[in-house]
C-alpha positions, 0 to 999 in steps of 0.5 A: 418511514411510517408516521405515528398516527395523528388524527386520522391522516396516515402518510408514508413519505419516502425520499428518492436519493438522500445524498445531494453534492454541494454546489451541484444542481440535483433532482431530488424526488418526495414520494407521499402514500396515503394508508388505505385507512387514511382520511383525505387530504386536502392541501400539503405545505412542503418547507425545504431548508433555509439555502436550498435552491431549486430552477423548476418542480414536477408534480406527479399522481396526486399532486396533479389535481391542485394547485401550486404557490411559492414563497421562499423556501415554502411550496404549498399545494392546495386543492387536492382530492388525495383519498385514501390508498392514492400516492403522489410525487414531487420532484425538485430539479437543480435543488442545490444547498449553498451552505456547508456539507451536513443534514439537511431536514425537508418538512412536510405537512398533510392538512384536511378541513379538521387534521394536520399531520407533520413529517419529515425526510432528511438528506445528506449534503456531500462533497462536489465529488459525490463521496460523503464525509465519513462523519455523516455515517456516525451516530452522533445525537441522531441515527444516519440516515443514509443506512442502507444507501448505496454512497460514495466515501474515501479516505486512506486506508489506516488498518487492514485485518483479513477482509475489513478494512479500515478507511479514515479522512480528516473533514472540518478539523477533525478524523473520522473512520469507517470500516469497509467489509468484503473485500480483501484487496485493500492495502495499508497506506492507500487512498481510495474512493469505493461505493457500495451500501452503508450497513452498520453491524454491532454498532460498526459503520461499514461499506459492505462490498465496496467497489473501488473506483479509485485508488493512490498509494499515499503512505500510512496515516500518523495515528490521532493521539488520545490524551486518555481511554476515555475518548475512546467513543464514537467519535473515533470508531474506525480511526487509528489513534495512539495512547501512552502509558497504560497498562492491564487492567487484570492479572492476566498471564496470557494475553489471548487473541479474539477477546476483550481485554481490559486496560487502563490509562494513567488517569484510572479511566478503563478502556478495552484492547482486542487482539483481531484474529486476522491481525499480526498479533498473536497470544502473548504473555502480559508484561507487568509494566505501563506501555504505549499502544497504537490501532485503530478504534473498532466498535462491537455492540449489541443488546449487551451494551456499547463496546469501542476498543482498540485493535493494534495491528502489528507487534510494533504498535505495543511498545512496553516500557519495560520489555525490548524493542526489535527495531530492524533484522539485516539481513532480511533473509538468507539462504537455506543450507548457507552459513549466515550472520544476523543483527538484531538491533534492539531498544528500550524505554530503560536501561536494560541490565538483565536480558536474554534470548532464547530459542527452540531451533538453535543450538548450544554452540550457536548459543555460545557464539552470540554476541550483545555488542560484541561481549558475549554471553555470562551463561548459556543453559538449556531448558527443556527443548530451548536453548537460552544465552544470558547476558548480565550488567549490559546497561543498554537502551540500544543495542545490537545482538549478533548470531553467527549460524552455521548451516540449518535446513530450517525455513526459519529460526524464532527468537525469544526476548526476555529482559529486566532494569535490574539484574536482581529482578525477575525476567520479562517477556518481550512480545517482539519475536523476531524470526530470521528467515531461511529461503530458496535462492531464486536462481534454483527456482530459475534453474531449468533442466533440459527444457526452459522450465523450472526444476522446482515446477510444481514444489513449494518453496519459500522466497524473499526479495526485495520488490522490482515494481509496483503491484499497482503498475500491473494491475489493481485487481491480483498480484503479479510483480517481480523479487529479487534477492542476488541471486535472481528475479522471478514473478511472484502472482497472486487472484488476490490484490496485494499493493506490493510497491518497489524496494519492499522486502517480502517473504513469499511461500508458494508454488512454482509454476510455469504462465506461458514461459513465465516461471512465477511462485503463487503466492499462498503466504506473503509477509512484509520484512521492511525496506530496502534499495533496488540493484542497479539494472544490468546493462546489455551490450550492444547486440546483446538479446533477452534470454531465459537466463535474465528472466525477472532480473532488472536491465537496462538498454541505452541509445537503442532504435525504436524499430516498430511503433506502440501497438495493442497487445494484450491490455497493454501495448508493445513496440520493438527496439534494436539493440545492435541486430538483436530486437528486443520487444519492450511491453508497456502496462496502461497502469505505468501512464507511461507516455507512448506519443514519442515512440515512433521508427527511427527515434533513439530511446533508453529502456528500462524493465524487467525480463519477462516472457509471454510464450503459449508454445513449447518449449518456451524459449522465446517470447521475451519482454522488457516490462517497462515500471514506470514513466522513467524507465523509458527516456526518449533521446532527442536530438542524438544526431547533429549536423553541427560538426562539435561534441558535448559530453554532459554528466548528470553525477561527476561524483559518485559512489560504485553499488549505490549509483553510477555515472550517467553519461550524455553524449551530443554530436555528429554523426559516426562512430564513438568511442567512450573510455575511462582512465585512471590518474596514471592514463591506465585504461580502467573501462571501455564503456562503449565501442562503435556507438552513437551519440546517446545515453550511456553510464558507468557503473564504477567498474573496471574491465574486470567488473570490480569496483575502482577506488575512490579517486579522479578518473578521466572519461575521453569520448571520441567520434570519427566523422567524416575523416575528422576526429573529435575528442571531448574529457570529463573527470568523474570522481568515484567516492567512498562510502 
């Protein structure tokens, strides 16, 4: 900073490293140049803030010729011969602060035999970790001062459009944001430490260019509600909040995307909503009613004056009170060119008497067969090219709407609501679209003709499933993980990082493509649908290898020998098992921290994975992995062979329900060979679960022979193992329930 000039002392004091950790000793170094025009200075009184601490102090240049005194929190150096265009230094080692985080201000004077000049630096004293409050970025009272620092911050990620992202944390009480500018790979719900420089743009504190240095997945932050639009400032700039009960300031038809749009709240204060461009929503017509709003807090300012608005980041945070509400679609999706049926579960604020539903993609008759909990509708008419089924006197706060489609080839089917409190009022429109997606089964995208890769190879394509594992287990910096939608698994990959976690449910247009062996769809689009439950894991049989066919589908194998220990592949590290005489390579992710220390020849273990494959030579028919998810997806078996001539059967469930879970089933005893069968209460044989075994780890899905699902009732497990000529025999009832 350059000093207005007094008298004719002309200093440039510069501090090297504004940023200090708390209860940490730290060098920090002043820097003093004197103008070329400066008269010299004979004596500089340095006074450091009331808790500082310091061990020793280094003088440098200028600084060498006098001579130094301590008294408290006061260095004086006297007996300089500092002339004009000379620099000096000093530097403090282990300066610690012993009280809270914030500003601190070192204050220095330049004195001669007839001038006194003052300045002062400040710096910022932060978390033990290094990473700055959020709350020191802001302009509050004074200017940051950590603008153009490279600094350390985190928070969870609260709102993601395009490449910002914004970022909040709680400190002394209270939340405060910052946007983080650059960068694509963030995801909502993560926590993250970045670095990378301060740079505020219009007014908006950003990191510019961050590198991640740690990242959690942790679920999206509850938004601070605001008691009105009037604490819209910046005390909240980047944080998500939440207000109730406002409403459009202008007599607005459409409400349009990228610009500022007016409102206000209930107490008359005026605020402004921004629609962002990269966010999911789009131009829509304006209700005439009050409604709540949720998003984050972003900042546009210029010569033009200081702008705080509110950006919502998706449909579901504008919640109107007079226009429906869409709160789930199931199924998610289904398939193109298959007949379906949908449910459009709907609410409301108020009693909604009049409502409606359009579309430009579907037909009269598919119009005529909706049903608003099970009536159906008082007309169907056409307008134009949509097509609109009416429903009267409906009286509902919630509701379910059904379609029955006959076959479309359509990727997708848009709906439009409309609804009113009265039947004698004039429609309103509902900003909530639900669209109903039609996509590829997986096992065409799997299908192979002659060779081992996919027929579609090269197409696009539009796939939805529910997600296998956890983006982050495989790598932070792209995307490739597994769908799964019934009919198959396969990898969905993109360069760009999307923090896809287990039971998601995606919608993913892309390209099919063949990665050595592996068929994967790059992803070009990917949008979220909601959540589900994952399928239960194929369980192979004894002997039973990998293959093409269960490429990307969730397995299982259980009591297998390891055969050859961890070894480095790739990033990751593989070992071998032996299920039956068929090996089976088992490839493990740094990402999952799974533990390897057991994994060794001879161990018993149960895996698992998703199949995928790693082969870089035609014609891709071999290579096959079992990709491990996450630490429990390999459990070591300890103590599967006994001496002890006995048996012990554990159940880690006695009662469960088939499709939602299965029966684990513990098996401790001798050596030989065992035998595990499921009977039903008339001694009928229902399911051999294991023939010629060990003792180890098994289930029972809750199937017969035939691989149905049994009614609920008692059912009998007997294990049996021959050992040395005797026999022994050990029973467990397992109650299969209703759902």
């Amino acid at each position: 900073m350059v000093l207005p000039i007094i008298g004719v002392i002309e200093p440039q004091v510069l501090l090297e490293g504004k940023v200090v950790p708390k209860n940490t000793p730290w060098v920090v170094s002043i820097t003093v140049n004197l103008s070329s025009t400066s008269d010299p200075v004979d004596a500089v009184h340095i006074i450091l803030p009331s808790d500082a601490s310091f061990t020793d102090y280094t003088l440098d240049g200028g600084f060498l010729s006098g001579g130094v005194s301590l008294s408290g929190d006061t260095v004086l150096i006297t007996g300089l011969a500092m002339g004009a265009g000379s620099n000096a230094s000093i530097s403090f080692r282990d300066l610690s602060f012993s009280g809270s985080e914030g500003r601190r201000d070192i204050t220095l004077g330049f004195m001669n035999a007839s001038d006194t000049v003052s300045a002062t630096v400040s710096l910022v004293v932060v978390r033990e970790d290094t990473t700055v409050p959020l709350k020191f970025f802001h302009f509050i009272g004074t200017r940051p001062i950590l603008i153009g620092e490279v600094v350390r911050a985190k928070g969870v990620v609260s709102a993601v459009f395009g490449n910002k992202a914004f970022v909040q944390d709680t400190f002394d009480g209270a939340t405060w944001g910052l946007a983080l500018y650059g960068s694509s790979g963030f995801y909502q719900g993560e926590f993250v430490v970045v670095e990378g420089e301060f740079s505020p743009y219009r007014g908006l504190e950003e990191i510019v260019y961050p590198t991640v240095r740690y990242r959690e997945f942790v679920g999206t932050p509850q938004p601070v509600p605001l008691s009105g639009l009037n604490r819209v400032n910046e005390v909240y700039s980047g944080v998500l909040v939440s207000l109730d009960s406002v409403r459009f300031d202008t007599n607005l038809v459409w409400v349009p995307v990228g610009e500022n749009v007016r409102i206000k709240d209930g107490a008359n204060n005026s605020g402004l909503m921004y629609l962002d461009r990269n966010g999911q929503v789009v131009r829509f017509k304006a209700p005439d009613t009050l409604f709540n709003i949720t998003g984050v807090v972003d900042e546009d300012s210029s010569s033009a004056g200081v702008i705080y608005r509110i950006v919502p980041r998706a449909p579901s945070d504008l919640v109107f009170y007079n226009s429906v509400v869409v709160d789930s679609v199931r199924p998610y999706y289904a398939f193109r060119n298959t007949p379906s049926t949908w449910e459009v579960f709907l609410g409301a604020f108020r009693r909604v008497e009049k409502f409606r539903v359009c579309s430009r993609d579907l037909t009269v008759s598919d119009m005529s067969g909706a049903r608003l909990n099970s009536t159906p509708p008082s007309s169907v008419n056409t307008f134009g090219d949509t097509v609109c089924a009416e429903f009267l006197n409906t009286g509902f706060t919630s509701a379910v709407l059904s379609l029955n489609l006959g076959v479309l080839d359509a990727d997708s089917v848009v709906l439009f609501l409309h609804s009113a409190p009265d039947v004698s009022e004039v429609y309103r429109s509902s900003i909530y679209y639900p669209r109903l997606y039609f996509t590829t089964p997986i096992r065409e995208v799997q299908e192979h003709d002659g060779d081992f890769s996919s027929r579609l190879e090269g197409e696009n394509v539009m796939v939805a499933g529910v997600v296998l594992a956890d983006a982050p287990s495989f790598s932070w910096d792209n995307t490739s993980t597994y769908i799964y939608d019934g009919t198959g698994g396969v990898n969905v990959f993109s360069s760009s990082f999307y923090g896809l976690r287990e039971g998601d449910v995606v919608v993913v247009s892309g390209t099919v493509s063949e990665y050595n062996g592996l068929t994967e769809v790059i992803i070009s689009s990917i949008r979220f649908l909601g959540k589900d439950t994952l399928p239960l894991p194929l369980k192979l049989d004894r002997g039973e290898a990998l293959r093409e066919e269960l490429e990307g589908t969730l397995v299982r194998v259980d009591t297998v020998s390891v055969s050859s220990p961890p070894a480095y592949a790739g990033i990751g590290k593989s070992f071998t098992v032996m299920n039956g005489a068929s090996p089976i390579t088992v490839y493990v992710y740094p990402n999952t921290g799974v533990d390897l220390s057991q994994i060794e020849p001879g161990r018993y273990v149960s895996i698992t994975g998703i199949v995928g494959q790693y082969d870089n030579t035609p014609p891709y028919n071999s290579g096959y992995q079992l990709v491990v998810r996450k630490e429990s997806d390999v459990q070591v078996i300890r103590d599967v062979v006994y001496e002890e001539e006995n048996l012990r059967v554990k159940l880690g469930r006695n009662v469960f329900i088939p499709g939602r879970e299965s029966c684990k089933i513990e098996v401790y005893g001798p050596k030989g060979r065992y035998s595990l069968r499921v009977y039903d209460g008339m001694g009928r044989l229902v399911k051999t679960v294991a023939e010629g075994g060990s003792a180890g780890i098994y289930e029972w899905d809750g199937t017969n022979s035939s691989n149905r699902k049994v009614p609920p009732g008692i059912y009998a497990l007997v294990v049996r193992v021959v050992s040395q000529g005797k026999t022994y025999t050990a029973v467990k009832p397992i109650v299969v329930g209703a759902k």
